[in-house]
C-alpha positions in Angstrom: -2.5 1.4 35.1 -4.5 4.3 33.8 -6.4 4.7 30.4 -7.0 7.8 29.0 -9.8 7.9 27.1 -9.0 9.5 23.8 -11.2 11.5 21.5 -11.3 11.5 17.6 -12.3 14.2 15.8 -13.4 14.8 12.4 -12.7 17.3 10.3 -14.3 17.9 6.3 -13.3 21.0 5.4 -14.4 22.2 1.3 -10.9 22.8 0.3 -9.9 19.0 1.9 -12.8 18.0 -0.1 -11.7 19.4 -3.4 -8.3 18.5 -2.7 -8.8 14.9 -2.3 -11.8 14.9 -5.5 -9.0 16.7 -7.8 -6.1 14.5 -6.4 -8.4 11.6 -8.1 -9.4 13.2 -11.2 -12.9 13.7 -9.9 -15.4 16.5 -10.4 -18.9 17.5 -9.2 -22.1 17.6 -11.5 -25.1 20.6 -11.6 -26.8 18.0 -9.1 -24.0 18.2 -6.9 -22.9 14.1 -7.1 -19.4 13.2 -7.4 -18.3 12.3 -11.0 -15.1 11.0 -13.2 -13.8 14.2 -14.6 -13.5 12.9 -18.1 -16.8 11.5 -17.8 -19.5 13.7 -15.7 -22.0 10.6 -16.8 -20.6 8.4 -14.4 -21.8 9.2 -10.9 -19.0 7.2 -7.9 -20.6 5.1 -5.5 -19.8 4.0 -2.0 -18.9 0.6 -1.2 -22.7 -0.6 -0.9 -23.4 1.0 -4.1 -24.9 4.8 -3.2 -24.4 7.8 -5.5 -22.6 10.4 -2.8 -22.7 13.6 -3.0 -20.1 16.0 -2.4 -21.5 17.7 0.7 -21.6 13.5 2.3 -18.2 13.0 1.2 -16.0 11.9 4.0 -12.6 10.8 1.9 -11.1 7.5 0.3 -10.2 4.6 2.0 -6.6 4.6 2.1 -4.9 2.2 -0.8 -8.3 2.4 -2.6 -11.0 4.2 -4.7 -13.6 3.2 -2.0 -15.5 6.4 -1.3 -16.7 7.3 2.1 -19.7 8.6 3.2 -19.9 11.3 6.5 -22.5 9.9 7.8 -22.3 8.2 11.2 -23.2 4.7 9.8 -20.7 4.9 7.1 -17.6 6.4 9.2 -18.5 3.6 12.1 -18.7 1.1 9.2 -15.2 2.3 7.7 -14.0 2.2 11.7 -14.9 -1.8 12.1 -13.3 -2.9 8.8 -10.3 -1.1 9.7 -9.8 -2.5 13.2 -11.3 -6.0 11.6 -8.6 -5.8 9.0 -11.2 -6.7 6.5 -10.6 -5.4 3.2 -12.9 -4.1 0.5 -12.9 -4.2 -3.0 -14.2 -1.0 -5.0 -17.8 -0.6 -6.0 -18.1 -0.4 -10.1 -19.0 2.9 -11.0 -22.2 3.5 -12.2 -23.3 5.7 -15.1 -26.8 8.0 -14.5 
């Protein structure tokens, strides 16, 4: 039997980005980090705690708040719970 080996590609585009940031009442602030809408004080955090900014911002964990990095570590990270079937429970959001 042959395997074909099958490639994944990523795609952030801005107007995914916004989409998905509007979709969950977010906003950006003048530095450029993701904040609650109603509340541009409180800066979201990834899963281990980070500030992210929009320009790292990969998406949201499906079923969650839990927001993705794009970096390499985070998205292989996101891969291993996934396949794992670990879950993850949503950082507290931090105010700056």
């Amino acid at each position: 039997m042959k395997t074909e080996k099958q490639d994944i590609k990523l795609v952030f585009s801005e107007s995914a980005r916004d989409f998905v940031l509007e979709a969950f009442h977010k906003t950006v602030d003048d530095e450029g980090y993701i904040v609650e809408q109603d509340n541009k004080q409180q800066r979201i955090l990834t899963l281990d705690g980070q500030e992210i900014r929009k320009d790292q911002f990969a998406g949201v964990r499906k079923g969650s708040e839990i927001y993705v990095k794009s970096d390499i570590v985070s998205l292989i990270e996101m891969c291993d719970d996934i396949r794992s079937g670990k879950t993850a429970h949503a950082p507290v959001v931090r105010e700056s």
